[in-house]
N, C-alpha and C positions, 0 to 999 in steps of 0.2 A: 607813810608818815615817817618823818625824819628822826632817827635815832636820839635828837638830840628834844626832842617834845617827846620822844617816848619816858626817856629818863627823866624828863620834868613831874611825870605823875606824882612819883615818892615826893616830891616839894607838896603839889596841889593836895595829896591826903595827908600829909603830915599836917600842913594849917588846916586842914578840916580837922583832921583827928581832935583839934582843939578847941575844938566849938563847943562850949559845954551847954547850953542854955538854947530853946524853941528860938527865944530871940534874937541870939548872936548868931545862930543858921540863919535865919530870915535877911539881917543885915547883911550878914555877910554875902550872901549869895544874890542879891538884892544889886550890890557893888556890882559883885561880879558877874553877872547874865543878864541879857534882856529878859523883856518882859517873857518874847520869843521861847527863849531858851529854858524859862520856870514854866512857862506853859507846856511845855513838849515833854518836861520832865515830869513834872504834876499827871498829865495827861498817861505815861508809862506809868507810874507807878497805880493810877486809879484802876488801868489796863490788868494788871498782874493782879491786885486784890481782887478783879471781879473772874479773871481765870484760876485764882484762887479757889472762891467760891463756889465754881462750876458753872459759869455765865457763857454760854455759846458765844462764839466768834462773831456773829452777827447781832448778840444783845452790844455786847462788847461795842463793835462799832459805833453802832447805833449811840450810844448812852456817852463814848466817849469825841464822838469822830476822828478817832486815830486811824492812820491809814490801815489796809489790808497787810501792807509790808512791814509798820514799825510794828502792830501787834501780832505777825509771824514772828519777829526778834526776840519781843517780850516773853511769849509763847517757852521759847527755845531758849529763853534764859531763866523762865520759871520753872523750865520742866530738869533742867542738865545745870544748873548756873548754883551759885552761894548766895550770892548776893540778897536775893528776892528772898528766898525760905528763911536767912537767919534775921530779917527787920519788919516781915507785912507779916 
């Protein structure tokens, strides 16, 4: 990835960071991702609450149909990661 999309992140969470409202995330993100791209995302974070939980790897699948590989990632961002433990 090109140095020049890395540095764009601080852009893309700084206008998140301002979403204050269910509904202005919704729109906003709505804009901006396909239907695709809120699917895949819905579908990790359902991923991480049910690993949460203590949902085996196979309920998991099952319940979510996320591959074998993104809910390895999930896995390994719920277990080492910030993200996941400070908002599910």
């Amino acid at each position: 990835m090109s140095g020049d999309i890395k540095n764009s992140y601080g852009e893309l969470f700084e206008v998140i960071s301002k979403l204050s409202t269910k509904e202005d995330c919704e729109l906003f993100f709505r804009d901006l991702c396909t239907l695709k791209e809120l699917d895949a995302m819905t579908q990790r974070i359902k991923a991480a609450k049910l690993l949460l939980d203590g949902e085996t790897y196979e309920k998991i699948i099952s319940k979510t149909e996320i591959s074998s590989a993104t809910l390895s990632r999930v896995s390994r961002c719920v277990k080492y990661g910030e993200g996941y433990k400070n908002f599910l």
